[in-house]
C-alpha positions as CSV (number, residue, x, y, z in Angstrom):
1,X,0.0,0.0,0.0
2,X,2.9,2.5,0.8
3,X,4.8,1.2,-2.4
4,X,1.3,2.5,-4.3
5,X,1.0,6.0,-2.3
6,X,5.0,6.7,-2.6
7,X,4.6,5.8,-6.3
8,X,1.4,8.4,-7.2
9,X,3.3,10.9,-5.3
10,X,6.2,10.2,-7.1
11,X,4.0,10.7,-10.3
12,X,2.0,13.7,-9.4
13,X,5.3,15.5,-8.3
14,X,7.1,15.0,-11.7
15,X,4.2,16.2,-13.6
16,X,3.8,19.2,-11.4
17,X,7.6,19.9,-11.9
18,X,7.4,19.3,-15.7
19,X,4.2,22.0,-16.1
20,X,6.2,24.6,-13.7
21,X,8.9,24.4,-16.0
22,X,7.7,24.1,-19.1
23,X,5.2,26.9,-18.3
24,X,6.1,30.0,-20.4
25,X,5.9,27.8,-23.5
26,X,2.4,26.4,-22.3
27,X,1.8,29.9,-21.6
28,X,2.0,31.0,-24.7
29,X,0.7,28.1,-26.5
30,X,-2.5,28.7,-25.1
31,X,-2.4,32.6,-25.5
32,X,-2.0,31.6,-29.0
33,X,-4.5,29.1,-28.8
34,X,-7.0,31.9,-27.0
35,X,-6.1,34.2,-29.8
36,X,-6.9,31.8,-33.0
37,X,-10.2,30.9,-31.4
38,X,-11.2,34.7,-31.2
39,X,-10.4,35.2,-34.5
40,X,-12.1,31.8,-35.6
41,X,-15.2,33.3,-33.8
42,X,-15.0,36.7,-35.2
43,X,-14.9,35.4,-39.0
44,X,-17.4,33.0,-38.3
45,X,-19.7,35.9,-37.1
46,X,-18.5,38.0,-40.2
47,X,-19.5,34.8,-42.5
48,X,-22.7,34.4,-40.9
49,X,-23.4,38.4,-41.8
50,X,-22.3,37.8,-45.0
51,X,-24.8,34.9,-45.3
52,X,-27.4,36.9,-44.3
53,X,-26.6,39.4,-47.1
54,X,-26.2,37.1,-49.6
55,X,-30.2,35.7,-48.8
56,X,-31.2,39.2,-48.5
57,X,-30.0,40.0,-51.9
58,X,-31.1,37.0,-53.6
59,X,-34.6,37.7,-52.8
60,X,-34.1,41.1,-54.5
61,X,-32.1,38.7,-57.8
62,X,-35.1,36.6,-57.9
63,X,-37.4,39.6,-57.8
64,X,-35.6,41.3,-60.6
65,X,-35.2,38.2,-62.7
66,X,-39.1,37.9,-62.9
67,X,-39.7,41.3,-63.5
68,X,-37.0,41.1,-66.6
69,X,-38.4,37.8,-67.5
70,X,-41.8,39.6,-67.7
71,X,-40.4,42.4,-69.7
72,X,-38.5,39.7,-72.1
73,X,-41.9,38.2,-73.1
74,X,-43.6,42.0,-73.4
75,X,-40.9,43.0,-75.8
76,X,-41.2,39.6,-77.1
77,X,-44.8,39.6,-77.9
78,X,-44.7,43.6,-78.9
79,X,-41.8,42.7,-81.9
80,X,-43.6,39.8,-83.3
81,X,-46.5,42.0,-83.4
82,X,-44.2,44.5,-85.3
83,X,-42.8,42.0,-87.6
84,X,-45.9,40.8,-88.3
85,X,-47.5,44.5,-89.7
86,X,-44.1,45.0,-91.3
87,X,-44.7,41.8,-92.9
88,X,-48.4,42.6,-94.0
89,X,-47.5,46.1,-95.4
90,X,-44.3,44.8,-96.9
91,X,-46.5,42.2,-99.3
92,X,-49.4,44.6,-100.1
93,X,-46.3,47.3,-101.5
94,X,-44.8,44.4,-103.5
95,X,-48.3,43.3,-104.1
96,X,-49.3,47.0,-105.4
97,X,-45.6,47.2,-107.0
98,X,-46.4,44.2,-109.4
């Protein structure tokens, strides 16, 4: 039983040396550490504005592309209309030219 105890003292005081002196560099490992996680989080909450953005603007693409879809098939319908009396008056000149 005192083997056991001397043994997990042993243990616990070698890793209590070992983090007292290795602790600058553990230090500023997790400063480091601290610091990429802030900046993880801040670009993640830039992303997820950006995201919001994005949606907001596509509503106002998909808006706009029905609205110039529409006009498409106005003008669409308006020149085949045109074509069509330029057609009509185009026969009854060559018809009045024969």
């Amino acid at each position: 039983m005192k083997l056991r105890d001397l043994f997990w003292f042993a243990t616990g005081a070698t890793i209590s040396y070992q983090l007292v002196k290795n602790r600058e560099p553990l230090k500023n490992e997790f400063n480091e550490t601290k610091q990429l996680t802030d900046g993880i989080q801040s670009n993640l909450s830039i992303i997820k504005k950006n995201i919001e953005i994005i949606q907001e603007q596509r509503v106002l693409l998909n808006q706009l592309l029905e609205d110039f879809s529409y006009k498409a098939r106005v003008f669409s319908q308006q020149a085949n209309a045109s074509v069509e009396q330029i057609q009509t008056i185009w026969s009854e000149k060559s018809k009045t030219n024969d």
